[in-house]
PyMOL Python script that loads the backbone (N, CA, C, O; Angstrom):
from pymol import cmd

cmd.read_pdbstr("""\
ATOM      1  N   UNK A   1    -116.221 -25.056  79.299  1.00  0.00           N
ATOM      2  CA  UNK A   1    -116.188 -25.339  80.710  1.00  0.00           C
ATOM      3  C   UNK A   1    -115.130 -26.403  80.961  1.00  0.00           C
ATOM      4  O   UNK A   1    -115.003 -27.212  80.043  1.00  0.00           O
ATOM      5  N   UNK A   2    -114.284 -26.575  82.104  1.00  0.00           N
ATOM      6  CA  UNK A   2    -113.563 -27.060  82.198  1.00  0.00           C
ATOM      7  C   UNK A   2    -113.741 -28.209  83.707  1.00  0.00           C
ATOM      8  O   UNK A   2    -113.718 -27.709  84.831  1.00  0.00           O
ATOM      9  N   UNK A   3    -113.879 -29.446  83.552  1.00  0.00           N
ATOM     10  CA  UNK A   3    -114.383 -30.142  84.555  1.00  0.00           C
ATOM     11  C   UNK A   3    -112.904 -30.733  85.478  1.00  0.00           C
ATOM     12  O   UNK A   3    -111.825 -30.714  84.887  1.00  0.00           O
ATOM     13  N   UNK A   4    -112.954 -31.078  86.469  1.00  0.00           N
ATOM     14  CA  UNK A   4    -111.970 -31.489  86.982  1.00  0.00           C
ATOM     15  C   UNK A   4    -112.536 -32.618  88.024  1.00  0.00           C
ATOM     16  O   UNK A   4    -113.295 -32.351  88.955  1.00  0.00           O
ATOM     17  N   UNK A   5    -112.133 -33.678  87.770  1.00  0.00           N
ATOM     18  CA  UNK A   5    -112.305 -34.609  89.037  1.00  0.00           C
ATOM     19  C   UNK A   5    -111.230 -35.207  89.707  1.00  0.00           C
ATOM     20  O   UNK A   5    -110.155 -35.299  89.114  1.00  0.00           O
ATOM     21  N   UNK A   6    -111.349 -35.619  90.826  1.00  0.00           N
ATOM     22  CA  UNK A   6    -110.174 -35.994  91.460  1.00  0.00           C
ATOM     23  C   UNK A   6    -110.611 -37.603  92.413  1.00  0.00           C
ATOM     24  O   UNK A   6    -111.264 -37.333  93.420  1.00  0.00           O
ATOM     25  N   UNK A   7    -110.410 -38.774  92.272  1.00  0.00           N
ATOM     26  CA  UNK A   7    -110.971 -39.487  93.027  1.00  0.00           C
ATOM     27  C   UNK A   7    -109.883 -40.475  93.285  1.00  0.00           C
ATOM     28  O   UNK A   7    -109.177 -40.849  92.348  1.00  0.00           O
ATOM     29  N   UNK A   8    -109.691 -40.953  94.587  1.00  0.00           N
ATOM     30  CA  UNK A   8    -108.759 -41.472  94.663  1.00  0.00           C
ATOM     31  C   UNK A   8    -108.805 -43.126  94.419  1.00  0.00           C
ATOM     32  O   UNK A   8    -109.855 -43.540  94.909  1.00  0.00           O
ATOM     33  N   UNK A   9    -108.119 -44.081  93.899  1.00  0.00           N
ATOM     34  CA  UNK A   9    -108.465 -45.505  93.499  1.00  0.00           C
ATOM     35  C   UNK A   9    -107.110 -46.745  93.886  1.00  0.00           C
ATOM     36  O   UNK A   9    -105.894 -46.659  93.711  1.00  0.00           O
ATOM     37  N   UNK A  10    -107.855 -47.721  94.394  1.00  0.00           N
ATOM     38  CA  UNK A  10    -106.966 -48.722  94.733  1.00  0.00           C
ATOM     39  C   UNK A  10    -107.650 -50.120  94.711  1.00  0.00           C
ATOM     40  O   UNK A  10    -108.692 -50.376  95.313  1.00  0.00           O
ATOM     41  N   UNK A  11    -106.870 -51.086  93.867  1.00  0.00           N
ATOM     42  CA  UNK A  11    -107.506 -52.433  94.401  1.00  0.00           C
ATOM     43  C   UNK A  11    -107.711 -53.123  95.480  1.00  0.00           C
ATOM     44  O   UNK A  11    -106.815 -53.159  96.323  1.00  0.00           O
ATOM     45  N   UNK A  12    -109.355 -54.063  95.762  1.00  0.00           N
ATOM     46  CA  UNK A  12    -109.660 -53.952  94.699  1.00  0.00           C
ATOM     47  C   UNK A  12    -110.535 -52.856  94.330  1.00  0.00           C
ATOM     48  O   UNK A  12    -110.965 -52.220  95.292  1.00  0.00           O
ATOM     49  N   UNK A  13    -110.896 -52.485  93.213  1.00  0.00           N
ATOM     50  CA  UNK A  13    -111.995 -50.919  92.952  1.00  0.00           C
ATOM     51  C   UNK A  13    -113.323 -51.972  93.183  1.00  0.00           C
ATOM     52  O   UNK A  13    -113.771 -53.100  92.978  1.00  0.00           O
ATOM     53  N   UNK A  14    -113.658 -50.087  94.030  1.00  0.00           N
ATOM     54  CA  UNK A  14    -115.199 -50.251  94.555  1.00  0.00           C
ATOM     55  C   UNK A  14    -116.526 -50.019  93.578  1.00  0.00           C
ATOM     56  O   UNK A  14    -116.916 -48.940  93.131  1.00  0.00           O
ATOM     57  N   UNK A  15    -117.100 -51.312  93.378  1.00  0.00           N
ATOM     58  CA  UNK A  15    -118.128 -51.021  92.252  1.00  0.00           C
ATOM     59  C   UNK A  15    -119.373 -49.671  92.448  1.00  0.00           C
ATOM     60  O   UNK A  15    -120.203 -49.253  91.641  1.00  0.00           O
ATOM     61  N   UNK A  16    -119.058 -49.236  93.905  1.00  0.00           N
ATOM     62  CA  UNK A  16    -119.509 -47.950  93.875  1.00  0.00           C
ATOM     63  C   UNK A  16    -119.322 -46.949  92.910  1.00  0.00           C
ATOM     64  O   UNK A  16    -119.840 -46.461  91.906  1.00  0.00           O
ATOM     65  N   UNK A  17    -118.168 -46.841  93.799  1.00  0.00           N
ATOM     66  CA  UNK A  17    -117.191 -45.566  92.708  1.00  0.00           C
ATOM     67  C   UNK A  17    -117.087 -45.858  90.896  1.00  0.00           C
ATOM     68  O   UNK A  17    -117.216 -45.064  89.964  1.00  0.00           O
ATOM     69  N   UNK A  18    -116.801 -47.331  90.912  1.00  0.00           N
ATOM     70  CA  UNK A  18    -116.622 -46.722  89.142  1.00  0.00           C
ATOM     71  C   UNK A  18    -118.259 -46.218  88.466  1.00  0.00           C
ATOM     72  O   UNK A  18    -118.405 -45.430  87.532  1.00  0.00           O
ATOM     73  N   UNK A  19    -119.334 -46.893  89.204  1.00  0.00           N
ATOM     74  CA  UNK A  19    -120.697 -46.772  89.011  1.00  0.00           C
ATOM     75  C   UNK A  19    -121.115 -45.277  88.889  1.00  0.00           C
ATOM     76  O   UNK A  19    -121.883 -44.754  88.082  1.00  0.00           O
ATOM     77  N   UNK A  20    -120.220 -44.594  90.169  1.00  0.00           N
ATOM     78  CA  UNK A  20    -120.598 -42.900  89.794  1.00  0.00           C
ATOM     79  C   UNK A  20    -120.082 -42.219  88.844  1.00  0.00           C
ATOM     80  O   UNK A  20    -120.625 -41.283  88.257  1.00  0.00           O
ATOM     81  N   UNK A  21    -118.356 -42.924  88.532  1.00  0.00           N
ATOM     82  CA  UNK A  21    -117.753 -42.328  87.571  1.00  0.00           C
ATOM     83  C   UNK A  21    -118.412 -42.435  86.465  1.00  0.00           C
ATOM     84  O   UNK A  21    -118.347 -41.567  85.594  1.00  0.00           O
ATOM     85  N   UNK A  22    -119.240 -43.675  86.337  1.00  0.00           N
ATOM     86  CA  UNK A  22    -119.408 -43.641  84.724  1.00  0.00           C
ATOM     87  C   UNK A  22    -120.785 -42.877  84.285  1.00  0.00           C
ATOM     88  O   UNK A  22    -121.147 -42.509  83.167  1.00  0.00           O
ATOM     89  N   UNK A  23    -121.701 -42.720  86.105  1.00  0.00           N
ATOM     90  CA  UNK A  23    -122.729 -42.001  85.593  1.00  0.00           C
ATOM     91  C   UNK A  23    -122.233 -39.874  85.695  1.00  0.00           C
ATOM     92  O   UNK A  23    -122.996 -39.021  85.241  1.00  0.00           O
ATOM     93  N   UNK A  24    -121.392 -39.663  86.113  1.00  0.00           N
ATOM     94  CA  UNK A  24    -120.672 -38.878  86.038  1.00  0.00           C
ATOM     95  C   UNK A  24    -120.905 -37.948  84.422  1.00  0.00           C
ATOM     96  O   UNK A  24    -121.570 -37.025  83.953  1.00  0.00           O
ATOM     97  N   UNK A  25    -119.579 -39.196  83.939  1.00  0.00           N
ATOM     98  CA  UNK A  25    -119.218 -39.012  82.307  1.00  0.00           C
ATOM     99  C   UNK A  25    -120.250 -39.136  81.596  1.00  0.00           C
ATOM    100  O   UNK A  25    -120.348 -38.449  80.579  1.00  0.00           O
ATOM    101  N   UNK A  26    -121.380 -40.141  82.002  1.00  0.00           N
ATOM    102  CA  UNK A  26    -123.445 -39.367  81.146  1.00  0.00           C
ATOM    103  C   UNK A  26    -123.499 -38.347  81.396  1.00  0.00           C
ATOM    104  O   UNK A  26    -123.743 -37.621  80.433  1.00  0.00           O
ATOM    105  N   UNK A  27    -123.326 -37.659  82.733  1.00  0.00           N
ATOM    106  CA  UNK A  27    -124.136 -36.466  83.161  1.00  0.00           C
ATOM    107  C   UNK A  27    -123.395 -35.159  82.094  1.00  0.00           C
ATOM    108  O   UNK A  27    -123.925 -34.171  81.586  1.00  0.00           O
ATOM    109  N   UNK A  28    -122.177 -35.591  82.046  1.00  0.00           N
ATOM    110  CA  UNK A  28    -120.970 -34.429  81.172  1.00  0.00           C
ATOM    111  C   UNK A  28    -121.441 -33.972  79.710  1.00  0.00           C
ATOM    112  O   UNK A  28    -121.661 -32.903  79.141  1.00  0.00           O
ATOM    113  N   UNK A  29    -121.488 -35.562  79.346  1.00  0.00           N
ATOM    114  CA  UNK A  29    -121.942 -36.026  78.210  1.00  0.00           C
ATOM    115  C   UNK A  29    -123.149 -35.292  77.629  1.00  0.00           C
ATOM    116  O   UNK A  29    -123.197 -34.523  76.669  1.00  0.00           O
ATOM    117  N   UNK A  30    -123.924 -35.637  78.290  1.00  0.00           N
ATOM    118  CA  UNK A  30    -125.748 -34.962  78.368  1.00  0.00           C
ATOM    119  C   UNK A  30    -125.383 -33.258  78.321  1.00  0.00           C
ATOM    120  O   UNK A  30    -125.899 -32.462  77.537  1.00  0.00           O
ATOM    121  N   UNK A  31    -124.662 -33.028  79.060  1.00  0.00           N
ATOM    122  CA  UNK A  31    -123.912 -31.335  78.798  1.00  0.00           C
ATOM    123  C   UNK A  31    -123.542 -31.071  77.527  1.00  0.00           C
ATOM    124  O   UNK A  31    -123.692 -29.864  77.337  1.00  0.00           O
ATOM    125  N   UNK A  32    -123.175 -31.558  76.669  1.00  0.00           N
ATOM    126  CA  UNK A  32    -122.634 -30.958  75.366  1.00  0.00           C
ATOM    127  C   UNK A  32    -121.073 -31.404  75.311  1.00  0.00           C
ATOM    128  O   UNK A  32    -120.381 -31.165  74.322  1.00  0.00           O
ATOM    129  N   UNK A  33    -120.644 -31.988  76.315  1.00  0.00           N
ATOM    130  CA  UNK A  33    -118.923 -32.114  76.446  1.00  0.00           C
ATOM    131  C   UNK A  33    -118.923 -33.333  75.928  1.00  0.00           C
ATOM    132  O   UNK A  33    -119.844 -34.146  75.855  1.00  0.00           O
ATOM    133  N   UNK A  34    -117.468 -33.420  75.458  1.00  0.00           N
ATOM    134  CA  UNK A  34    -117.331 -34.660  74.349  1.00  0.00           C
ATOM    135  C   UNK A  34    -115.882 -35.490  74.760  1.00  0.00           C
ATOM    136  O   UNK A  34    -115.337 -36.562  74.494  1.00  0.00           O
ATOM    137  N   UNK A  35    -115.695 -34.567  75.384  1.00  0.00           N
ATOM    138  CA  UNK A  35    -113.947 -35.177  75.627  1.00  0.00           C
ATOM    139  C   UNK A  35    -113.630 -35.427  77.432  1.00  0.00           C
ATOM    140  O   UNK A  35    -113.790 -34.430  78.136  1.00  0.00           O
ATOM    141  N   UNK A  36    -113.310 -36.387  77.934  1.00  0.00           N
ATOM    142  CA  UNK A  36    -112.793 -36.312  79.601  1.00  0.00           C
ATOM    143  C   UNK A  36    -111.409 -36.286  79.707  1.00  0.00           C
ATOM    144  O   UNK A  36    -110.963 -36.889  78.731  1.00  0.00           O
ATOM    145  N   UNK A  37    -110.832 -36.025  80.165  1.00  0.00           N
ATOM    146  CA  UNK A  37    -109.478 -35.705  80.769  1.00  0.00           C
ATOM    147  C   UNK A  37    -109.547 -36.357  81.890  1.00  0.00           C
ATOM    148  O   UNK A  37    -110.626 -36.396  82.482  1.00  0.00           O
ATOM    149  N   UNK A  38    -108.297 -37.065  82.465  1.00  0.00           N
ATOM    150  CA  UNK A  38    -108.359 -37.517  84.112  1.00  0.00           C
ATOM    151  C   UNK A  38    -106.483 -37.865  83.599  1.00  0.00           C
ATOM    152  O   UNK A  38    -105.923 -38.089  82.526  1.00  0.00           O
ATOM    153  N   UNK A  39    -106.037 -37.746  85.023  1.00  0.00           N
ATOM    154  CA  UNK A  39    -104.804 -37.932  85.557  1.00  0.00           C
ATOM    155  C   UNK A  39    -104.567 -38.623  86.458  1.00  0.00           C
ATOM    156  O   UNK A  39    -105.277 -38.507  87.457  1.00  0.00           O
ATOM    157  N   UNK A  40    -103.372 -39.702  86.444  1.00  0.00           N
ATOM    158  CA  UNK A  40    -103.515 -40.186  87.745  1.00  0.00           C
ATOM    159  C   UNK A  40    -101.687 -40.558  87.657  1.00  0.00           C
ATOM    160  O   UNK A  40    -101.005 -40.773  86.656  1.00  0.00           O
ATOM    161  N   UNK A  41    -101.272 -40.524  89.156  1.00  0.00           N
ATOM    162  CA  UNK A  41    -100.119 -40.205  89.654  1.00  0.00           C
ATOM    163  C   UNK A  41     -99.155 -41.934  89.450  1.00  0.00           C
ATOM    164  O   UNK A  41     -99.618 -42.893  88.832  1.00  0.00           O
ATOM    165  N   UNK A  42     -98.041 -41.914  90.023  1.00  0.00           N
ATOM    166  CA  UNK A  42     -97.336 -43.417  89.774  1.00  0.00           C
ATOM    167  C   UNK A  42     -97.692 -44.239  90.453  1.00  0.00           C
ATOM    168  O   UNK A  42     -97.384 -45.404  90.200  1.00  0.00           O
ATOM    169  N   UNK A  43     -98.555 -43.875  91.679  1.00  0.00           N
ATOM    170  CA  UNK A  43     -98.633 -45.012  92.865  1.00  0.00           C
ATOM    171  C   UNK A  43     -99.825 -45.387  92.273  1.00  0.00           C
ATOM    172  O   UNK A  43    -100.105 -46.428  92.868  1.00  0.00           O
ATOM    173  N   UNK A  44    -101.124 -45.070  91.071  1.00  0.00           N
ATOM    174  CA  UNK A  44    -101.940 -45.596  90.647  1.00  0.00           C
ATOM    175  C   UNK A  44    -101.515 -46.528  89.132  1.00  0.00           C
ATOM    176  O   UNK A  44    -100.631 -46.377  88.289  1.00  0.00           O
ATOM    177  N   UNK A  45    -102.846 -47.718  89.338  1.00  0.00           N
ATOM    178  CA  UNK A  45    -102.894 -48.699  88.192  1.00  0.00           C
ATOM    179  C   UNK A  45    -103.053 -48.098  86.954  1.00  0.00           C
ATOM    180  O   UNK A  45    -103.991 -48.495  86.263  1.00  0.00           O
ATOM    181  N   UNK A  46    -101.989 -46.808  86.331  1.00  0.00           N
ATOM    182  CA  UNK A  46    -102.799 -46.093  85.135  1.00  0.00           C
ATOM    183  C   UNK A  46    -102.657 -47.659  84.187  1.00  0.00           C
ATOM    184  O   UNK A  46    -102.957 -47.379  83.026  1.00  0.00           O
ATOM    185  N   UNK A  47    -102.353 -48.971  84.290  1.00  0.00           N
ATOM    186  CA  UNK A  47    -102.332 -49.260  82.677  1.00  0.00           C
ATOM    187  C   UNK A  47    -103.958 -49.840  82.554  1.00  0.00           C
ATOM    188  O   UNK A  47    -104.250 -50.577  81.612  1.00  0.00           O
ATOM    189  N   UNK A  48    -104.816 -49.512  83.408  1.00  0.00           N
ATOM    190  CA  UNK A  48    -106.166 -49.676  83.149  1.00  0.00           C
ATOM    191  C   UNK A  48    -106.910 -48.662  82.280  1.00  0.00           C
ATOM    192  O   UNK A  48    -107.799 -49.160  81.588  1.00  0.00           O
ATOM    193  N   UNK A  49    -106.726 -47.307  82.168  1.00  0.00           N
ATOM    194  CA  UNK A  49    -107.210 -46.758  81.296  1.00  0.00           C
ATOM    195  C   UNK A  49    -106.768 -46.851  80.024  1.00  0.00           C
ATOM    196  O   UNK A  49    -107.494 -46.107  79.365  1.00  0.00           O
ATOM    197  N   UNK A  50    -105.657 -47.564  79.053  1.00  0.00           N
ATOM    198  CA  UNK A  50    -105.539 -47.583  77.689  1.00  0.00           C
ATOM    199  C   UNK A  50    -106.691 -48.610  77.517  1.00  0.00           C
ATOM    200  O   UNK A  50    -107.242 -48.778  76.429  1.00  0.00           O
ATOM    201  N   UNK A  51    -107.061 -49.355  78.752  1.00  0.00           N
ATOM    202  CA  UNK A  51    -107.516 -51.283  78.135  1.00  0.00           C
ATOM    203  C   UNK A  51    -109.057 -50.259  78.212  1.00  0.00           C
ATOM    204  O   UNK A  51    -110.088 -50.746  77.748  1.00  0.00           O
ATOM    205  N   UNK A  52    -109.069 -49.460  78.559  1.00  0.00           N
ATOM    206  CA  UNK A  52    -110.599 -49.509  78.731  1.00  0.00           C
ATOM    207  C   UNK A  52    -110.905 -47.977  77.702  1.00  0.00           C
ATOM    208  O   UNK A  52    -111.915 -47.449  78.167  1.00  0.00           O
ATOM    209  N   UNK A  53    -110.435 -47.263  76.666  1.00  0.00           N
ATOM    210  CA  UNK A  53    -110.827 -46.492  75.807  1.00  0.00           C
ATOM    211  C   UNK A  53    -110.110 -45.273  75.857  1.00  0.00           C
ATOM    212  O   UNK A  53    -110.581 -44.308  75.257  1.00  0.00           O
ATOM    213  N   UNK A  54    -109.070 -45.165  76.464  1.00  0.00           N
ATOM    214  CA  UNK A  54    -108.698 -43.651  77.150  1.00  0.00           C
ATOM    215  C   UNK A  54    -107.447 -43.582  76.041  1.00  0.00           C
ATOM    216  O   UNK A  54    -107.212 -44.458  75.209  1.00  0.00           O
ATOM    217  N   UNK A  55    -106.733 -42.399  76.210  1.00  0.00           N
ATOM    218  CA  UNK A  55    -105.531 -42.333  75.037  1.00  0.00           C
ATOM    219  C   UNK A  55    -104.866 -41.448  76.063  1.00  0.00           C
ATOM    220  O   UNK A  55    -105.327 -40.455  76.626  1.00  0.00           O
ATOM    221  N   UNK A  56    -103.594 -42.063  76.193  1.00  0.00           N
ATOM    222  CA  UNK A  56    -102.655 -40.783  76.997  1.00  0.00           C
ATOM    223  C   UNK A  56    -102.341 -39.976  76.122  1.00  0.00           C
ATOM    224  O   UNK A  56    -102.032 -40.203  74.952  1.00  0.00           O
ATOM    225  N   UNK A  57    -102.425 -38.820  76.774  1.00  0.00           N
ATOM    226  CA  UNK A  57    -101.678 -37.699  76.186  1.00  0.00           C
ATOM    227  C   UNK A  57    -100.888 -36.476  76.500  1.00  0.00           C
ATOM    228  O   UNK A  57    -100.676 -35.323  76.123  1.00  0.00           O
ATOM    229  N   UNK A  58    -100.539 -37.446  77.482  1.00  0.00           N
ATOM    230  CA  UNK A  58     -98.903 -36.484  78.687  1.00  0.00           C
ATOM    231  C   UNK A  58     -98.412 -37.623  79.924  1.00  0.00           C
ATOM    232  O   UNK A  58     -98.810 -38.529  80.657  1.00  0.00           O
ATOM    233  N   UNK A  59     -97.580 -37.047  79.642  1.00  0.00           N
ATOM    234  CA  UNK A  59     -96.117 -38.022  80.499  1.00  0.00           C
ATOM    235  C   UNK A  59     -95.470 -36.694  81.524  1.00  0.00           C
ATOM    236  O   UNK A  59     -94.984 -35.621  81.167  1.00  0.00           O
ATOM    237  N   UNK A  60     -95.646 -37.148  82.649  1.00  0.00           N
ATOM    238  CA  UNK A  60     -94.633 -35.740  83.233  1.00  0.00           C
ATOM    239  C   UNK A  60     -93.579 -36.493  84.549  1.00  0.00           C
ATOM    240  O   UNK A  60     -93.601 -37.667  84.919  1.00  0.00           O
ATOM    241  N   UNK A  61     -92.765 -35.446  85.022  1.00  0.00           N
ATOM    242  CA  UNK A  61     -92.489 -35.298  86.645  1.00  0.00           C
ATOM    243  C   UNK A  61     -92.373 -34.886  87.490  1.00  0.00           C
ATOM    244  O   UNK A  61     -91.370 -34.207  87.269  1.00  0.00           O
ATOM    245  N   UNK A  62     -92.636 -34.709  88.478  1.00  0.00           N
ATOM    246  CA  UNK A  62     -93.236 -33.396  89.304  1.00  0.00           C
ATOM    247  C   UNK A  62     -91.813 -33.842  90.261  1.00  0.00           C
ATOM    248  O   UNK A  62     -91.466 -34.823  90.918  1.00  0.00           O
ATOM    249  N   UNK A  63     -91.424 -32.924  90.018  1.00  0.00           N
ATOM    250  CA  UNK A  63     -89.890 -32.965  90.794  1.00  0.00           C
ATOM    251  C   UNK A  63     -90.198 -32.205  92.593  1.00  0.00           C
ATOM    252  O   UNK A  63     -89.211 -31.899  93.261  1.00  0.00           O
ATOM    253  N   UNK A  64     -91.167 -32.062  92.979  1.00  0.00           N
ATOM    254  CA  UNK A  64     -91.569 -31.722  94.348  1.00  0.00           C
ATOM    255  C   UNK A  64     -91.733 -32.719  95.335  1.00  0.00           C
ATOM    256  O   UNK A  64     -91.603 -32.596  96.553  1.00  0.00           O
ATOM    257  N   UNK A  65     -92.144 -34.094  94.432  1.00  0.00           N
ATOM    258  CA  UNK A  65     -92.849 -34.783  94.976  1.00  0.00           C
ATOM    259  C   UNK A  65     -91.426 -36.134  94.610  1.00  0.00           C
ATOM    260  O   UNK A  65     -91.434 -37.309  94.978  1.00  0.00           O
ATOM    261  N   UNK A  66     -90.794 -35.710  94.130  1.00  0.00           N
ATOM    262  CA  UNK A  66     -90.088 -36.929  93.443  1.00  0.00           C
ATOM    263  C   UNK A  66     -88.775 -36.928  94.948  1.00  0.00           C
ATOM    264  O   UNK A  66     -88.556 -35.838  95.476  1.00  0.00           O
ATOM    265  N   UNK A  67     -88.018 -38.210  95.491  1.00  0.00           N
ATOM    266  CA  UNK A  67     -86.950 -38.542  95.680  1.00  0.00           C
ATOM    267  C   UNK A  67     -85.786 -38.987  95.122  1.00  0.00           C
ATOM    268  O   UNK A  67     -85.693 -39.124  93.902  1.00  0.00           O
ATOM    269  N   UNK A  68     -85.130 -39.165  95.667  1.00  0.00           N
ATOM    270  CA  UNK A  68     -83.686 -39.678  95.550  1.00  0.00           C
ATOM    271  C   UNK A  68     -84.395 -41.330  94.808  1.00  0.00           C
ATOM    272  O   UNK A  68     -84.315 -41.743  93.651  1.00  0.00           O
ATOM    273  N   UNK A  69     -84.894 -41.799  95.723  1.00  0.00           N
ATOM    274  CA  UNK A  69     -85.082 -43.366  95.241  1.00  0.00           C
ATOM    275  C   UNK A  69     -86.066 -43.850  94.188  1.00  0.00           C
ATOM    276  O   UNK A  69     -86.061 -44.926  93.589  1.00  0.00           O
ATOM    277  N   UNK A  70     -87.085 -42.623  94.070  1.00  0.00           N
ATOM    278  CA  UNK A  70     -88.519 -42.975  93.680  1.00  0.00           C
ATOM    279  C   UNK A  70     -88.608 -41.396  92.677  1.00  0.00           C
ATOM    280  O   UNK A  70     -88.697 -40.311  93.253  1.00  0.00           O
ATOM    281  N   UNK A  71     -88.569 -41.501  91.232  1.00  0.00           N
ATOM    282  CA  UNK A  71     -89.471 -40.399  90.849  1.00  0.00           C
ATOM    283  C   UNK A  71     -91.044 -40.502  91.039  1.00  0.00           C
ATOM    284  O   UNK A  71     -91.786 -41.484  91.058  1.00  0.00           O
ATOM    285  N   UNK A  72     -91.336 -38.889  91.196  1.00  0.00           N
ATOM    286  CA  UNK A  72     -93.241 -39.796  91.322  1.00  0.00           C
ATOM    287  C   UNK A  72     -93.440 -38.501  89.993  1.00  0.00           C
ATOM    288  O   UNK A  72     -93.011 -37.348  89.950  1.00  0.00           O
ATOM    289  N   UNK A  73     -94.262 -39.283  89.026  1.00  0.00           N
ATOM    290  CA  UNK A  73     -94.687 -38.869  87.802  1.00  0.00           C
ATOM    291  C   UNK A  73     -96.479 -39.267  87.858  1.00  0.00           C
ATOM    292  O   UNK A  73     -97.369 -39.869  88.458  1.00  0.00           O
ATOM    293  N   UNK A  74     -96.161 -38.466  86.812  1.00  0.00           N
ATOM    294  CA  UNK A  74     -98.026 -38.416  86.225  1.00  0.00           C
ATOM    295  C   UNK A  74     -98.372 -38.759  84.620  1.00  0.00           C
ATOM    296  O   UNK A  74     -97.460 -38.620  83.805  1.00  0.00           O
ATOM    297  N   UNK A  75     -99.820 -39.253  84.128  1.00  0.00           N
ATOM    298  CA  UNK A  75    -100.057 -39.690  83.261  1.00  0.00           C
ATOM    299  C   UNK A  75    -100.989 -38.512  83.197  1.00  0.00           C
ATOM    300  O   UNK A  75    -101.307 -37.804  84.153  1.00  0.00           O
ATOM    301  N   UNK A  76    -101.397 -38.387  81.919  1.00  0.00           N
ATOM    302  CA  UNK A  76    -102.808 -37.426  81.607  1.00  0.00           C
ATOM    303  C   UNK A  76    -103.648 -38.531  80.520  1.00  0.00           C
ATOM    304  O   UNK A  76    -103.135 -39.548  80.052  1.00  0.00           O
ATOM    305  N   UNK A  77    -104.830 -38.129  80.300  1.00  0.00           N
ATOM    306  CA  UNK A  77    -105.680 -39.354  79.372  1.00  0.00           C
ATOM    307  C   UNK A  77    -106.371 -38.698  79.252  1.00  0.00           C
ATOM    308  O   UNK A  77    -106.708 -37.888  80.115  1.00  0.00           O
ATOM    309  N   UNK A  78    -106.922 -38.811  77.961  1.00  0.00           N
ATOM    310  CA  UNK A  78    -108.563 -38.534  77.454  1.00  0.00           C
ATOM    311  C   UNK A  78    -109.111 -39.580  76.694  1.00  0.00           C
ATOM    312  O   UNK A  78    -108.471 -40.465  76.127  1.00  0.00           O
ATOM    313  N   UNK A  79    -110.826 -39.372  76.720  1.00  0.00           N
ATOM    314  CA  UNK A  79    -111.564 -39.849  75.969  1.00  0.00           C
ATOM    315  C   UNK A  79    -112.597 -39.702  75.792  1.00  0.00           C
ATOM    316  O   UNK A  79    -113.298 -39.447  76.771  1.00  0.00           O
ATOM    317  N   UNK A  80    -113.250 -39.791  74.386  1.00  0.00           N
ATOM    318  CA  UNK A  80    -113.962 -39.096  73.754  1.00  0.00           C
ATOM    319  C   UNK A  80    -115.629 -40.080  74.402  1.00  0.00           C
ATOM    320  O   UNK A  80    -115.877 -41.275  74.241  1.00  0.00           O
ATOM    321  N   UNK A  81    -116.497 -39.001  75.133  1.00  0.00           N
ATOM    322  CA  UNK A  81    -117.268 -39.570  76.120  1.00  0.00           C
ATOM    323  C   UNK A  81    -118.736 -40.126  75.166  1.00  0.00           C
ATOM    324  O   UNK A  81    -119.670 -40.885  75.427  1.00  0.00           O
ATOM    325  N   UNK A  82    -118.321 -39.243  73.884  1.00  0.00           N
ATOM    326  CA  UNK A  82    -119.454 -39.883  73.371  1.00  0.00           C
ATOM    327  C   UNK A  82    -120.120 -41.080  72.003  1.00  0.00           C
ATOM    328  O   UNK A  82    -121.049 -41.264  71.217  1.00  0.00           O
ATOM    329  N   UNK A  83    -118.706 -41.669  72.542  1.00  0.00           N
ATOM    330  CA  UNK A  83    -118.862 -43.312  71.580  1.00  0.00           C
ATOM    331  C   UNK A  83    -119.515 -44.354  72.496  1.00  0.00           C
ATOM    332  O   UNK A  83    -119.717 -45.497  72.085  1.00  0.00           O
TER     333      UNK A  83
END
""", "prot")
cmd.dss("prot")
cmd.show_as("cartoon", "prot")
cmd.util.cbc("prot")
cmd.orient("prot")
């Protein structure tokens, strides 16, 4: 099965939201899934997910979205949900 979430994030983060995310990644977890995937674009804080367990594992650029002044790129990350 292939999960996809999409949530959008900005400082400072709402102790809501990371509260669902993380009961989220139990609920996945409790499924049999072992691994999360999440992406997040240039205008987000990705250097918070290495500090907190995640491992990138894609670099891109989406040349649709990119300008003259500004490329806008993406990160990909996983991590293994059940350590």
């Amino acid at each position: 099965m292939n999960i996809s979430v999409f949530c959008g994030a900005s400082l400072p983060h709402s102790e809501q939201i990371t509260e669902a995310a993380r009961q989220l990644g139990h609920s996945i977890a409790r499924g049999g899934h072992t691994l999360l995937y999440l992406w997040t674009d240039s205008s987000c804080s990705w250097q918070y997910y290495p500090r907190h367990g995640y491992e990138q594992v894609g670099f891109g650029r989406v040349p649709e979205y990119s300008t003259a002044d500004e490329e806008y790129t993406y990160r990909l990350f996983r991590k293994n949900i059940t350590q």
